[in-house]
N, C-alpha and C positions, 0 to 999 in steps of 0.2 A: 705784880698782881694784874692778870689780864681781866679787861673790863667787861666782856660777854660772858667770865663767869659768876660776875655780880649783877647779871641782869634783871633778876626777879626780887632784887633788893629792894626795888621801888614799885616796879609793873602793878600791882594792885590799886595800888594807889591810882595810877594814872590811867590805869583802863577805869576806876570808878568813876572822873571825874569826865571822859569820854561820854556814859553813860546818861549824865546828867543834861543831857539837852545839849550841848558842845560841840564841838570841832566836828563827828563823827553826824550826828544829827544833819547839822548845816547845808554839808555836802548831799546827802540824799534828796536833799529839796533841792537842789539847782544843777543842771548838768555840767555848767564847767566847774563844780566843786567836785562832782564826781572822778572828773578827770584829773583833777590837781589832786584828789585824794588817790586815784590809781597810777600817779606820775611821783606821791610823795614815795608809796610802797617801791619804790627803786630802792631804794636805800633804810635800813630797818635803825632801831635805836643805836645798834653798837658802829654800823656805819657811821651812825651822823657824831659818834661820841670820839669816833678815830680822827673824823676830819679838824672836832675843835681840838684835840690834843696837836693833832698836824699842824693849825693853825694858830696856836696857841702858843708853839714850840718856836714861830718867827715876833714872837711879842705879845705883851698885854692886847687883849683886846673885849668892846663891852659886845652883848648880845647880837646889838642890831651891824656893826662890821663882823660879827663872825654870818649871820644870813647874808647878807652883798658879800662876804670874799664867798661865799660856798656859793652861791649865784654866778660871780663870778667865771670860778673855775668850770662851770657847767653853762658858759657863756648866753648864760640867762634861761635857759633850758630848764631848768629845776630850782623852785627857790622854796626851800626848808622854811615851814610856816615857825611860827613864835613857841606854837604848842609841840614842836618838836624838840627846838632849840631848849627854851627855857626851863622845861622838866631837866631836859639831862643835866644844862649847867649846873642846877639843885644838888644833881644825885653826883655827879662828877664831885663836887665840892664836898658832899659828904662820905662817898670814899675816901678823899684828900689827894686828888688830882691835879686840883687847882685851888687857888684862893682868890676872894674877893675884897676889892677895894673899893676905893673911888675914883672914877678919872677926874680929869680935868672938866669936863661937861657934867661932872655930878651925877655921870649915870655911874652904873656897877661896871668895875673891870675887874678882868677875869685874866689870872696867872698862872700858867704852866708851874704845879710842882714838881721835885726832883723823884717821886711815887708817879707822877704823870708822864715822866720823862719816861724813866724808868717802864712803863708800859706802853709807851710810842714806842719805845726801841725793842718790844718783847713783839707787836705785832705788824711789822712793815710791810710784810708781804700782802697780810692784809688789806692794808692801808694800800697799797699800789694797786690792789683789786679794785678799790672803792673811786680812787682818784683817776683811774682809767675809766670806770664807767660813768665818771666824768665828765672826760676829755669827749669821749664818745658823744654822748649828748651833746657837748659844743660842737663837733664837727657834722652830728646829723642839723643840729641847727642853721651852720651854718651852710650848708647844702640847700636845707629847706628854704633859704633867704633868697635862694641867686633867682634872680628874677623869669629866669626860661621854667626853673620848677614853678613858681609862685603863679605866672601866668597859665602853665598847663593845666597845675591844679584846680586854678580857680574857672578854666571853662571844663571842667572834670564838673566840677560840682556845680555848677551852671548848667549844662547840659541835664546831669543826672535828678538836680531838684525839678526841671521843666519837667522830662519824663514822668515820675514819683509822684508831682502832684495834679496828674491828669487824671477826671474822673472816668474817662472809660480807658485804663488803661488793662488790655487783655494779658488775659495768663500768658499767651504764646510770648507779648512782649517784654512781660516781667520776665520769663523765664531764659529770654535771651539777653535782658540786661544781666541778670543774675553769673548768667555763665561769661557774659563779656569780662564782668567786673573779674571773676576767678582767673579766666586766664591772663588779665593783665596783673593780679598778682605774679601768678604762675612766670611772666615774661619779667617779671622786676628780676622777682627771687632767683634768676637762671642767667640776668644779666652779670 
């Protein structure tokens, strides 16, 4: 039984509870939640439900080791909040994907069933999409770290906030920052 076509088995549920002041709320009051909320949408419910069957499939594991390996393998790039992870382990476990125990630390561990197996092995391809844009993410990170980006960057945004926040700053000079900023995309994108 492939997992994204039991996706609507729970989705009510967890968009109401979105609704109620939560996760979705949160983020619109503060701009880096906005961006962790438009960095979580990389990846949608049946993505994140492939990775734990993926993850799952190399041993027991509780919640909080399945967000760090998924971190992880997106070498810190993307880290799946709790209200992603822990709905699905729910729903995962009531299809019968997995079961729940106890580890050793007294939290919940969570076991790849032979119905879990069984739908890891039905969507790989999948799953190779998902863990690719993964890797991705670790290697733009790790790009973004080398210290020649990090210093360009940050007199980019040095330079750019002085500009921005002068009070007489003229149309003619916005309008050449403006086109500056285009074609240095223009010059990434064509490198």
């Amino acid at each position: 039984m492939r997992i994204h076509h039991l996706r609507q088995h729970k989705c009510e549920r967890h968009e109401s509870h979105r609704g109620r002041g939560g996760h979705g709320r949160h983020e619109q009051s503060h701009p880096e939640g906005r961006a962790r909320h438009r960095r979580e949408r990389l990846f949608d419910a049946n993505d994140i439900r492939l990775l734990i069957l993926h993850l799952l499939a190399g041993g027991p594991a509780h919640g909080y080791e399945l967000i760090k390996s998924i971190e992880s393998l997106a070498k810190g790039e993307y880290v799946p909040s709790p209200g992603i992870i822990y709905p699905n382990l729910t729903l995962m476990e009531e299809m019968g994907f997995i079961t729940v125990g106890e580890g050793q630390s007294g939290k919940k561990s969570f076991t790849l069933t032979e119905e879990g197996k069984a739908s890891l092995a039905q969507q790989q391809s999948e799953l190779e999409a998902v863990t690719t844009r993964l890797a991705t993410l670790g290697v733009l990170g790790d790009n973004r770290r080398l210290p020649e980006v990090q210093r360009a960057i940050h007199n980019f945004k040095t330079a750019l906030h002085a500009k921005l926040g002068s009070t007489e700053l003229s149309k003619e000079t916005l309008y050449k920052i403006i086109d500056t900023l285009d074609q240095a995309a223009k010059d990434i994108e064509r490198s």
